[in-house]
LOVEXPA-798558 format. One record per residue (C-alpha): x, y, z. Coordinates in pm, whole numbers, padded with zeros to 5 digits, always signed. Layout:
BEGIN
XYZ/...
This chain:
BEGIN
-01348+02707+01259/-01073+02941+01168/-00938+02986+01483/-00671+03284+01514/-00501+03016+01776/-00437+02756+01511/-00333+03024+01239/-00073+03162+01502/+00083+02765+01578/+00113+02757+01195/-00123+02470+01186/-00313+02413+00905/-00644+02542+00816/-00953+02365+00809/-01159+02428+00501/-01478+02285+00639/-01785+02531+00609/-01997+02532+00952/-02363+02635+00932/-02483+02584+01303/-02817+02401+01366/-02828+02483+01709/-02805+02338+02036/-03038+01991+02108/-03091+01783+02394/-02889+01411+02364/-02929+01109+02593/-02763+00751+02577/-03128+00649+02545/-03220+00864+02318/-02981+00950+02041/-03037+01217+01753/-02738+01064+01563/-02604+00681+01588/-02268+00715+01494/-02031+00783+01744/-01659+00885+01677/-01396+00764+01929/-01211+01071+02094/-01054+01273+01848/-00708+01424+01926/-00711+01795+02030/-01161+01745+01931/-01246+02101+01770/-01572+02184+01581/-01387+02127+01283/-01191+01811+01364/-01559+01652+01448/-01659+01769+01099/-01398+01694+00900/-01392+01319+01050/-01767+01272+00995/-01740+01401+00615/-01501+01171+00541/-01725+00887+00669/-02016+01045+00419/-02263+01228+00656/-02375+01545+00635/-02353+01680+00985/-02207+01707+01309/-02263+01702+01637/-02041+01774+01949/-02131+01706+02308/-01952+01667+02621/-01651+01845+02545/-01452+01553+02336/-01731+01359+02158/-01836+01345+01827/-02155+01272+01618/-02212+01193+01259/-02557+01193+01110/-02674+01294+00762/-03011+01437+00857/-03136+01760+01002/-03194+01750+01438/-03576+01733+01504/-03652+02071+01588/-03890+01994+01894/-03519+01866+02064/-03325+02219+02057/-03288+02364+02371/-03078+02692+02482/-02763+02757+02293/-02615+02824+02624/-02654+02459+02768/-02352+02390+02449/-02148+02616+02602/-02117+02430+02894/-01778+02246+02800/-01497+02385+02576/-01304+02209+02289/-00991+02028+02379/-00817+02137+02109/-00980+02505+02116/-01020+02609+02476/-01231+02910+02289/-01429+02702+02108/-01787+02535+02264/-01826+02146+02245/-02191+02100+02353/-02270+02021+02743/-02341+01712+02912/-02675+01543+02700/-02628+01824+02530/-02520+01824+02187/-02393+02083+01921/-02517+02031+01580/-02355+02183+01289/-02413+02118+00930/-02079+02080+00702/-01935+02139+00414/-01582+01982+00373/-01517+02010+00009/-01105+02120-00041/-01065+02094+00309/-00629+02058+00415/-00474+01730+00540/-00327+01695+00891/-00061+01940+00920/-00066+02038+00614/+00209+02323+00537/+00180+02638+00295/-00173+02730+00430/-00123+03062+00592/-00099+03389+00348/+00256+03449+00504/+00379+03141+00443/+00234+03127+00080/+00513+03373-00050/+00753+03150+00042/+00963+02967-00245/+00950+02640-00085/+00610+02667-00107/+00599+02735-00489/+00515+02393-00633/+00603+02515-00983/+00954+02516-00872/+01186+02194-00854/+01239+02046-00560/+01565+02128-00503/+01499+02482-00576/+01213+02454-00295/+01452+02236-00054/+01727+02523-00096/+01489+02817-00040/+01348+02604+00289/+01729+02599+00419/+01824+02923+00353/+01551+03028+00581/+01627+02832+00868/+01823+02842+01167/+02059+02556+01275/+01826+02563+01621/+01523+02506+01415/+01678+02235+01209/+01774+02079+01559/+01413+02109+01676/+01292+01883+01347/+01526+01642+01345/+01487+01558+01752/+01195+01422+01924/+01027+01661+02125/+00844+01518+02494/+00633+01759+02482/+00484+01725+02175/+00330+01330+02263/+00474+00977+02281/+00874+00916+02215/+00813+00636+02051/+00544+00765+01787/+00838+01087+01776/+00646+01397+01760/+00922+01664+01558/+00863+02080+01604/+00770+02218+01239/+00906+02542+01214/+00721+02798+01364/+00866+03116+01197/+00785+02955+00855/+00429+02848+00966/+00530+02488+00909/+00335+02291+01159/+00467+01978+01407/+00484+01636+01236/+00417+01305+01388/+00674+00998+01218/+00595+00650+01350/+00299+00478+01155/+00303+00070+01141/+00263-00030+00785/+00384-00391+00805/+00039-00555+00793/-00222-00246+00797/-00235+00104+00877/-00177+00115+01265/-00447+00319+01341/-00799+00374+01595/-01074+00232+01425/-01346+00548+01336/-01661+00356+01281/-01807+00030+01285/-01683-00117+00957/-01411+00113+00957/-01115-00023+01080/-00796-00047+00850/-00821-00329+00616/-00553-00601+00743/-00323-00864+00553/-00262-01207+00640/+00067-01197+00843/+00372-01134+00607/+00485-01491+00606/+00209-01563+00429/+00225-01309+00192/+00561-01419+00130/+00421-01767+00051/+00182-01639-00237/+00493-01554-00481/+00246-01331-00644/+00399-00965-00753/+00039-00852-00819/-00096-00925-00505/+00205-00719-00298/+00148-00436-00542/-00211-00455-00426/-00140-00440-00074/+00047-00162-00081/-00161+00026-00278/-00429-00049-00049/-00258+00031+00275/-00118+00375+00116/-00505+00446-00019/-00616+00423+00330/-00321+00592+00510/-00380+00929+00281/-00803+00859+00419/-00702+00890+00755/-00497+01147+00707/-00726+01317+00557/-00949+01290+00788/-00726+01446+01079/-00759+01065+01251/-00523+00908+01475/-00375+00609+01577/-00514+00404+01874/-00314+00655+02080/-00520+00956+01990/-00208+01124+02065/-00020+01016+01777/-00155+01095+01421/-00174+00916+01112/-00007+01152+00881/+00196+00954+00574/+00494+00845+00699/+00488+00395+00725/+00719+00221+00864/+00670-00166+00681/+00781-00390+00486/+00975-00520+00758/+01243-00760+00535/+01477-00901+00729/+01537-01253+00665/+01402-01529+00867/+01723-01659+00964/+01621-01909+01204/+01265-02014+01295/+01357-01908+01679/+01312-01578+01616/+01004-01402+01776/+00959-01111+01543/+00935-01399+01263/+00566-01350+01198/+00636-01012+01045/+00885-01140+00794/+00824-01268+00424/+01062-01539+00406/+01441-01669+00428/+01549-01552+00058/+01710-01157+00010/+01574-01219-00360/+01241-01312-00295/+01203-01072+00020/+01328-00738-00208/+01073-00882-00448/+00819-00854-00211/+00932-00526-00063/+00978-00369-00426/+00607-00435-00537/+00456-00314-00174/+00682-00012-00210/+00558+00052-00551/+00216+00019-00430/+00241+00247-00144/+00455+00558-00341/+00217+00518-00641/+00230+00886-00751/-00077+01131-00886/-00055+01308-01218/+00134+01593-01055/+00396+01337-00889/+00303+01309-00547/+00344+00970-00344/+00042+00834-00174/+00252+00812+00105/+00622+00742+00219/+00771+00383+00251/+01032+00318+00511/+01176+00001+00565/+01248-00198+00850/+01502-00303+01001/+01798-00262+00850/+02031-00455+00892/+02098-00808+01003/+01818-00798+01284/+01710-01166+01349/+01737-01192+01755/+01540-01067+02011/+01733-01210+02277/+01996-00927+02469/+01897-00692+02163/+02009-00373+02132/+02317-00436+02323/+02413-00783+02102/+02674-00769+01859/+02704-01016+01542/+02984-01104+01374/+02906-01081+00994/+03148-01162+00680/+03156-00927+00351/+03029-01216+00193/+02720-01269+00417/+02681-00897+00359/+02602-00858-00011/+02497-01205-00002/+02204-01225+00254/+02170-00946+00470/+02172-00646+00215/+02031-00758-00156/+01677-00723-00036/+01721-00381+00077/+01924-00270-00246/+01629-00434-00388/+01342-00181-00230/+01589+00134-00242/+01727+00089-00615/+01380-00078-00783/+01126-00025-00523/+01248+00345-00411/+01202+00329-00072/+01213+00643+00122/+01378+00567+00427/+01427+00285+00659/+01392+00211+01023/+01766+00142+01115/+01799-00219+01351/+01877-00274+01718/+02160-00502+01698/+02512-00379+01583/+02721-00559+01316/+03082-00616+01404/+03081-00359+01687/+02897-00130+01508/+02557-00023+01596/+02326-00013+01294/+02228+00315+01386/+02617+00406+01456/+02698+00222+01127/+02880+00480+00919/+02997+00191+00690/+02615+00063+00656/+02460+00419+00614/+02659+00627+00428/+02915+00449+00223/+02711+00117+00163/+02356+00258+00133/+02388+00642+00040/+02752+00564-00133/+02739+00251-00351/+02375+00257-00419/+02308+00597-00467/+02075+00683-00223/+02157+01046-00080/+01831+01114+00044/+01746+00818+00229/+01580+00938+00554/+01697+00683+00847/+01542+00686+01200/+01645+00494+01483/+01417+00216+01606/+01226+00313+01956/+01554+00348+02219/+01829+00232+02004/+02041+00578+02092/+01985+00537+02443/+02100+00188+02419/+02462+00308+02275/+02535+00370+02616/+02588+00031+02729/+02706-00260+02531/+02877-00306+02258/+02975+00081+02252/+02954+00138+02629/+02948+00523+02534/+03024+00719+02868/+02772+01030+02768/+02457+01136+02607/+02601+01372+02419/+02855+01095+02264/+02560+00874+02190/+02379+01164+01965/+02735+01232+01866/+02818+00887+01734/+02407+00840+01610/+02420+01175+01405/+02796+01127+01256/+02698+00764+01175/+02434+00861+00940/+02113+00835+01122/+01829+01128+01072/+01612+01115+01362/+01595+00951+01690/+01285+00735+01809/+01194+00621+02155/+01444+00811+02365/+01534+01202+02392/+01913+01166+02428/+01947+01416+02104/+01735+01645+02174/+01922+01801+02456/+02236+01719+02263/+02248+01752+01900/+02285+02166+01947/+02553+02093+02217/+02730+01898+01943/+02716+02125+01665/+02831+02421+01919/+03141+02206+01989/+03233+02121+01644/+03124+01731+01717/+02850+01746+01467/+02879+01957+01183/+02621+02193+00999/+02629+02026+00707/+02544+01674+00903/+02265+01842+01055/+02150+02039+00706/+02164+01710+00513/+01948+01542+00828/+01682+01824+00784/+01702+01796+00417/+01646+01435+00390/+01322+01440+00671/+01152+01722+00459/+01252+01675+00102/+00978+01402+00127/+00722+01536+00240/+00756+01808-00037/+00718+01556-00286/+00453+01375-00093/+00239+01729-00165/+00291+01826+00186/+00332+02238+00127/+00142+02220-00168/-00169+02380-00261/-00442+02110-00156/-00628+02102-00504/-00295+01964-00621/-00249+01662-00486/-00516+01419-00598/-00456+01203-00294/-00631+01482-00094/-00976+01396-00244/-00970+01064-00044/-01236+00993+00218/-01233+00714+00468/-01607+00617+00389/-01513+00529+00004/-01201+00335+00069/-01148+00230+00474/-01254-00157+00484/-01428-00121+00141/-01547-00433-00042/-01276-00365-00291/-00990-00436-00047/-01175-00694+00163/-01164-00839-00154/-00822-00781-00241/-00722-00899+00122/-00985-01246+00109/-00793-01327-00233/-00417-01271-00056/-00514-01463+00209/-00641-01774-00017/-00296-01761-00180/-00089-01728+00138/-00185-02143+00236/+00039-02391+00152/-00072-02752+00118/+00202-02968+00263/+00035-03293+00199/-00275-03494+00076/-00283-03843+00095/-00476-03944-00202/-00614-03646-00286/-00823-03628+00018/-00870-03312-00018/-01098-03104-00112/-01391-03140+00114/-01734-03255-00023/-02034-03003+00175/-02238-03146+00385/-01993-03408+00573/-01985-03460+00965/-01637-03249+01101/-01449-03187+01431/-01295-02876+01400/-01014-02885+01754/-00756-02731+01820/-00620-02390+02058/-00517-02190+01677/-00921-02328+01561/-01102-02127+01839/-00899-01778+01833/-00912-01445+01664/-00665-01253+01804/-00435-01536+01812/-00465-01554+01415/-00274-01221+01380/+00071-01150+01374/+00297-00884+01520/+00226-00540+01406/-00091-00655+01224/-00233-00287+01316/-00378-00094+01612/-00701-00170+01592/-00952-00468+01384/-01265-00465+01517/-01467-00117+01615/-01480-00075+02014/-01539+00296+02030/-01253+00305+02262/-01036+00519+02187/-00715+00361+02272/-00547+00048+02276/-00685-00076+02594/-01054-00139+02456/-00925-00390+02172/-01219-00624+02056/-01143-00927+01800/-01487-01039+01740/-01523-00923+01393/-01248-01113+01331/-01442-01528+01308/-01267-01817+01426/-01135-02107+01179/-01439-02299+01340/-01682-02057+01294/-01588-02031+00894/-01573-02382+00848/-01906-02433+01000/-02031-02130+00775/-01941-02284+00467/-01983-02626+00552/-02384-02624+00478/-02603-02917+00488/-02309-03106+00724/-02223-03104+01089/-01969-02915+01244/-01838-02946+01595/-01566-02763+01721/-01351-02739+02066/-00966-02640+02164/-00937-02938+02353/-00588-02749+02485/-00443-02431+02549/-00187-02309+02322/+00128-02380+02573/-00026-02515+02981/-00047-02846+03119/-00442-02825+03145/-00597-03125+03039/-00972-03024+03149/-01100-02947+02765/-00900-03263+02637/-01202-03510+02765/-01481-03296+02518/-01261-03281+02204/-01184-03586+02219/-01587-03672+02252/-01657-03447+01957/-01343-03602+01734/-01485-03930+01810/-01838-03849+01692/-01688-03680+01417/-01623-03849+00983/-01321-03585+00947/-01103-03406+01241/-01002-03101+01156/-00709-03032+01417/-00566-02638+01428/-00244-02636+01586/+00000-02358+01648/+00120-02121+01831/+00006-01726+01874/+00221-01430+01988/+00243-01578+02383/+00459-01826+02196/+00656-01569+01917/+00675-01207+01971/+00902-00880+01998/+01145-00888+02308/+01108-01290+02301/+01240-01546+02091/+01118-01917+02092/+01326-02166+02275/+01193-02454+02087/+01046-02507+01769/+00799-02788+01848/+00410-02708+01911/+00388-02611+02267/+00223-02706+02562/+00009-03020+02548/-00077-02992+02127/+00171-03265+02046/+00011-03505+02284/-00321-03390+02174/-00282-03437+01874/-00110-03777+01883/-00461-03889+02035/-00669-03771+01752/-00410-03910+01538/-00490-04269+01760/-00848-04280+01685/-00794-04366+01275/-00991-04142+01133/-00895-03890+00861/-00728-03597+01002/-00665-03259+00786/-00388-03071+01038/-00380-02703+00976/-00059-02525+01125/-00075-02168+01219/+00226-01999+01297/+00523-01742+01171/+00812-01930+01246/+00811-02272+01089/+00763-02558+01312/+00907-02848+01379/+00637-03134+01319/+00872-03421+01305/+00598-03703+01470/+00336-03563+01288/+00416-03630+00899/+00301-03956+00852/+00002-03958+01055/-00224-03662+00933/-00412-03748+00617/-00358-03384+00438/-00144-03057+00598/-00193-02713+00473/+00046-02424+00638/-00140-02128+00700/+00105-01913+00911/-00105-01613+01044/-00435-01610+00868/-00519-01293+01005/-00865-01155+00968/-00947-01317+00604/-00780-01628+00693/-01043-01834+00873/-01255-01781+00562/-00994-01813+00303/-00899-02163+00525/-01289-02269+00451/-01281-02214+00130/-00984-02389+00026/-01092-02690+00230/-01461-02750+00038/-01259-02675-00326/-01062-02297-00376/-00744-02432-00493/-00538-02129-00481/-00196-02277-00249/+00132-02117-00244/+00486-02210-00160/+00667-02225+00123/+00882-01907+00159/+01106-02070+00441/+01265-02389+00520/+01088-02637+00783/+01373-02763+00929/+01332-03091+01168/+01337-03058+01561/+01707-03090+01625/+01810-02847+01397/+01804-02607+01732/+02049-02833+01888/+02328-02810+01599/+02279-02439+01500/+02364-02165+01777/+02104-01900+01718/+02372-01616+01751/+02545-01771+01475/+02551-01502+01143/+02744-01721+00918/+02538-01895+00687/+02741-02151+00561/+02836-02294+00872/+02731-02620+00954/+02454-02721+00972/+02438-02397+00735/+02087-02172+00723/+01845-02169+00486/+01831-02344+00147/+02096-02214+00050/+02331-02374+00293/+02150-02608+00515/+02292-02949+00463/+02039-03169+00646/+01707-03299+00514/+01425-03050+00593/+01087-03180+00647/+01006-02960+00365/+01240-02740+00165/+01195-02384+00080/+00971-02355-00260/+00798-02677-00139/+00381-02663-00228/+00154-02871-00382/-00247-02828-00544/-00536-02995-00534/-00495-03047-00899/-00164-03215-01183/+00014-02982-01385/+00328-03078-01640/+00589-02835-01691/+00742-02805-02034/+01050-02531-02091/+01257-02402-02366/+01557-02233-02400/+01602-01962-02678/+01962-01975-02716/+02278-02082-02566/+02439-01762-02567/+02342-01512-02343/+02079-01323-02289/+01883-01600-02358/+01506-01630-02272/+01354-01947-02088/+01008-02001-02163/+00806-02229-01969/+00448-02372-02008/+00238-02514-01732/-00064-02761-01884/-00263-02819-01562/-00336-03200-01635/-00594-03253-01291/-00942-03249-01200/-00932-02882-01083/-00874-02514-01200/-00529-02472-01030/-00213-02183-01005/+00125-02272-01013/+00510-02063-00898/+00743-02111-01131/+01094-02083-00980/+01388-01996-01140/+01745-02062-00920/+02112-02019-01074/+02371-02274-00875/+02752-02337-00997/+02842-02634-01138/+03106-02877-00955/+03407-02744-01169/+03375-02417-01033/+03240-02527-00634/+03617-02745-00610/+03809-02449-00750/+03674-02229-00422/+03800-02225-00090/+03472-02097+00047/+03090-02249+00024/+02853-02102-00245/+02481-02155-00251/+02360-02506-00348/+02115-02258-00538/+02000-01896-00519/+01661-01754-00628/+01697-01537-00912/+01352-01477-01045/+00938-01648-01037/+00598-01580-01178/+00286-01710-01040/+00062-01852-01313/-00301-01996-01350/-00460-02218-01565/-00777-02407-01604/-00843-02783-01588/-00733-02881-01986/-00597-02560-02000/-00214-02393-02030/-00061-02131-01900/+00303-01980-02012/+00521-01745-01833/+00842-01631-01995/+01253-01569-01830/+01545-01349-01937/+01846-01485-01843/+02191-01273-01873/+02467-01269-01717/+02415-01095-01441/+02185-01398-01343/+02542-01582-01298/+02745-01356-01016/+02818-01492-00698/+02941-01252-00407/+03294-01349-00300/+03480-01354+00010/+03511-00985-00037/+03133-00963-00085/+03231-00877-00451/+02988-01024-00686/+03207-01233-00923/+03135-01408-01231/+03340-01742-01251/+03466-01937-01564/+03302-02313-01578/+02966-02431-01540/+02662-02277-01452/+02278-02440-01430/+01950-02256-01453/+01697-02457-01278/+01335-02404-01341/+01113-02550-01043/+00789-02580-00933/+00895-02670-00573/+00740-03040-00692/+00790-03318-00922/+01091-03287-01213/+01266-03013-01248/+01441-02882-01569/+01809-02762-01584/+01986-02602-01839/+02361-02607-01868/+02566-02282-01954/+02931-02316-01976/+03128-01964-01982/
């Protein structure tokens, strides 16, 4: 309802048509509508309809002050009772307005069609005359007419986190009231899925296998995809006035995910939510998400607004946010930057999330050098919009700044070249204190306002709602659909990476007699990573606390499923990480029993998490032992690995008859796992290297220099890993034949891949650049033994070919310097095409 309360906060108006069916009698044992809604933030009339419309039903029902009913037929008449037993309870988010009684529900009947987004601006007639409001102007016409109509004091109120408004953390921002431009809510998870409350059964946001194994599809397509799908169902919710498992917090359009800092070391506990150890492969991934999520309407709106995390250099949970790194120009622009030019320059990345840790005494969020002469300066990104990650300004006061006020801390966050504080309040009772002192300066604080709403204009934000196609999405049509389980099922197939197969052991025939054991074979939750979303499985909850996983089946229960005609047995055994041997005795009954063991190892976030790093790299607990007595009892075993850091599975090469990495399968993953084993064929690569078990003993993990002995990644490490970055094989042969166009540059590599095997297969082709030996013993400092510069992942059918084509110029052919210069050096240079297996081919350039 058009309520003259919400018209005076400037919030926007509901367009939903009520025609009121009355007041009707509602018990738990006798419901007039089945679908329930959790609690909606701030429940009105119109919230309750505008939530069940987007879910596809016709009506609405309110009752007991804050819940809501969907149904899509009319109340049986011989159920209405007085309209004053709905008048018992008000609204939450309309004290004027009536929400039903107790077992007493108000019915309404809706119409929804145009109705405005969450805090959507431009709505009110006043605020319609505005210029910024005026979509037929440019945007900088509209972002100048905006700023000429503000005060520096309102510009301070949207650019600080306001208490009062809800959570911090989530950083709830005034609008501006004089201008009718409602409050705005900032923090939305994106890494994974849309963090946000489930609405329905069925209608929880659809969620990826963990980014690690993303990162080990190499396919473009399929990151496109998920971004596309996460933004499609970020605009629903929005939409639909819906909330995040905190129905405090909104889902409104701003993401925070990809999260691409580089797995650096397989310690760290945030590594699940990583795509892999490579800057080129991990802006790859970030650019094609990006793209997917900002995918613009015909008018040039964004689905929604990308910002990336964290940037920079974050790789350490340990002391964080008071831990210092010391980091070379050349690990710069060599590692820790290129994937974020990447998503700013290619992907276009709004904003970004700025990082805990502080590089050479500098606090990312401090980082004047990072922020505004790196990222706004030499790649041309003005209007980057950077917030602080949750408590990073408070933590300026203590180590390595030691700051001795608040004030100096929003001083040194706001002059540094951050936006908008998360998690702590320290600016806003200091940012106007600043200005006033001539510590912060207007323009600092206009080009802060500019950059948080020159978005969110171009998102369609204070446009009229007809405009923006994006608006015509409704939860029930996209949430969950069977387009992006579909999308999710097929990401999840190519996110596996088969490590071994001893004589083609696998596939699977149906029908055989398994053991499925294992702590990782048994779990749901423990199959997701960090920041995999709010909320998988419907609990009508409300809030965090009410989590369910059982939608979610276990490896075991999909293996069984698709494992028809056979037997299929299925214990842990152990615990993830105790010393509890009670289960051991009925595995190890079952495994005995058993043709095939199926043994699902791993480790879940008690093991790997934010605020906690790993302090070995080994399976926990009692799996190794475990493990080694399945491995006693000769009988084929198939070891699946579940994880986000790599482990290190030193004693456990040999023995296993096939390994296949699955990293966090996530919600698709048990299935995707099943399938694969009985005869999908759809592996990946590994997007990290598996280093062996003392690795941890020769590399400090607070060490940022990646050459350093024993060096990191690929690029550097100068041991054997147990398997290398790129590594993956198939359940089918393929021969690689490539040709090169020319010897001058640009040339153009094309490649063919005949799949020579028994099944339909897919293949990465890999493309690295390394220096030849000439130039390597000319330099005083290490270069990559190779760098990534480019891949396509290709199928083709048993018989069948399948060719994927390379420019090469010489750009391919810079290395970053000691000065983190990217040079181009006289002498010889190879192009090495890979498949991660078998032969590779090289081709020799000499410049």
């Amino acid at each position: 309802m058009r309520t003259a309360a919400l018209l005076a906060a400037g919030v926007a108006v509901e367009a939903c048509t009520l025609t009121q069916q009355g007041c009707y009698v509602d018990s738990i044992s006798d419901r007039l509508y089945d679908t329930f809604l959790p609690e909606l933030n701030g429940q009105t009339q119109d919230g309750c309809a505008i939530a069940c419309d987007s879910l596809g039903f016709a009506f609405s029902g309110v009752e007991f002050g804050n819940q809501c009913f969907c149904g899509n037929s009319a109340p049986d008449a011989s159920k209405k009772i007085s309209d004053d037993k709905c008048k018992a309870m008000k609204c939450p988010g309309d004290k004027t307005e009536d929400c039903g009684g107790a077992d007493a529900i108000l019915i309404n009947k809706q119409n929804c069609e145009g109705n405005a987004p969450n805090k959507q601006a431009c709505m009110t007639e006043k605020s319609k005359g505005y210029g910024f409001c005026d979509p037929s102007k440019s945007i900088d016409e509209r972002i100048d007419d905006l700023v000429s109509r503000v005060t520096v004091e309102e510009m301070v109120a949207a650019v600080v986190p306001d208490a009062a408004l809800g959570s911090l953390c989530h950083c709830h921002t005034q609008g501006v009231p004089s201008l009718d431009i409602p409050d705005y809510t900032w923090l939305v998870e994106t890494n994974t899925a849309v963090a946000s409350d489930c609405i329905a059964p069925g209608k929880c946001a659809t969620t990826f296998s963990g980014p690690m194994g993303m990162g080990a599809s190499f396919n473009k397509t399929s990151w496109t995809l998920k971004g596309r799908v996460m933004s499609t169902e970020m605009r629903a919710f929005y939409n639909a006035h819906w909330h995040r498992s905190n129905i405090g917090a909104d889902v409104l359009i701003t993401g925070y995910g990809p999260n691409i800092n580089i797995a650096r070391d397989p310690r760290f506990g945030r590594s699940s939510e990583l795509p892999g150890e490579d800057p080129f492969h991990s802006g790859t991934y970030a650019t094609h998400m990006v793209t997917g999520m900002q995918e613009k309407d015909s008018a040039g709106h964004p689905r929604m607004l990308a910002y990336l995390k964290h940037f920079t250099a974050y790789s350490k949970e340990a002391n964080r946010g008071h831990d210092t790194y010391e980091i070379s120009k050349r690990d710069f622009f060599e590692t820790y930057l290129p994937q974020y030019e990447m998503a700013f320059t290619k992907g276009n990345a709004t904003g970004a999330m700025c990082s805990y840790n502080a590089e050479n005494g500098a606090p990312s969020c401090a980082n004047g050098w990072l922020l505004n002469t790196v990222m706004r300066g030499m790649w041309n990104r003005p209007y980057s919009h950077i917030t602080t990650d949750c408590g990073a300004v408070h933590n300026m006061r203590g180590p390595p700044l030691n700051l001795n006020s608040d004030l100096n801390a929003t001083v040194a966050t706001f002059n540094g070249g951050t936006d908008l504080e998360m998690g702590s309040n320290l600016t806003s009772a200091n940012l106007l204190d600043a200005y006033q002192r001539n510590l912060v300066s207007y323009t600092t604080i206009k080009n802060s306002f500019i950059r948080a709403y020159r978005p969110q204009i171009m998102a369609g934000r204070f446009d009229p709602i007809p405009s923006t196609e994006w608006n015509k999405i409704k939860i029930a049509d996209v949430v969950n659909s069977t387009y992006h389980q579909q999308v999710a099922q097929e990401a999840a197939q190519q996110s596996l990476v088969l490590l071994k197969n001893d004589k083609s052991f696998l596939p699977l025939k149906k029908g055989v007699n398994l053991a499925v054991v294992g702590p990782m074979g048994m779990t749901s939750q423990g199959l997701l990573s960090d920041y995999a979303g709010d909320m998988q499985c419907f609990s009508g909850s409300g809030n965090a606390t009410g989590k369910k996983y059982d939608c979610i089946p276990t490896i075991f229960e999909a293996i069984s499923r698709e494992n028809t005609n056979g037997q299929t047995v299925g214990s842990m055994g152990v615990d993830v990480n105790s010393t509890d041997t009670s289960k051991i005795a009925e595995a190890m009954a079952q495994a005995k029993g058993a043709d095939i063991i199926i043994a699902v190892m791993g480790i879940d976030k008690t093991i790997e998490h934010e605020g906690h790093d790993r302090p070995d790299t080994k399976l926990p607990g009692l799996q190794e032992s475990f493990l080694s007595q399945l491995l006693a009892l000769n009988k084929p075993v198939v070891l699946i690995l579940c994880n986000g850091g790599a482990l290190a599975i030193d004693n456990f090469i040999t023995g296993p008859t096939s390994i296949i990495e699955a990293f966090n399968p996530s919600t698709q993953g048990s299935k995707a796992i099943a399938l694969t084993l009985f005869g999908k064929n759809r592996f990946g690569k590994l997007p990290v290297t598996m280093y062996p078990h003392d690795y941890i003993s020769k590399q400090n993990m607070s060490n940022y220099d990646m050459a350093k002995s024993p060096g990191r990644t690929y690029k550097y490490y100068d041991g054997e890993p147990l398997f290398p970055f790129g590594f993956g094989m198939s359940y089918t042969t393929f021969d690689m034949s490539c040709t090169l166009s020319s010897k001058q540059l640009p040339a153009v590599i094309k490649c063919t891949i005949k799949n020579t095997g028994k099944y339909d297969g897919e293949e990465v082709v890999q493309v690295y650049h390394s220096v030849g030996s000439d130039i390597r013993s000319k330099l005083s400092y290490a270069v990559p033994k190779r760098s990534l510069i480019n891949f396509e992942r290709v199928a083709a059918p048993v018989g069948g070919s399948a060719s994927t084509s390379f420019a090469v110029s010489l750009s391919d052919f810079l290395v970053v310097d000691q000065s983190g210069a990217k040079t181009q050096f006289h002498g010889t240079h190879n192009i090495i095409i890979s498949r991660g297996v078998g032969v590779d081919v090289t081709f020799t350039f000499t410049l």
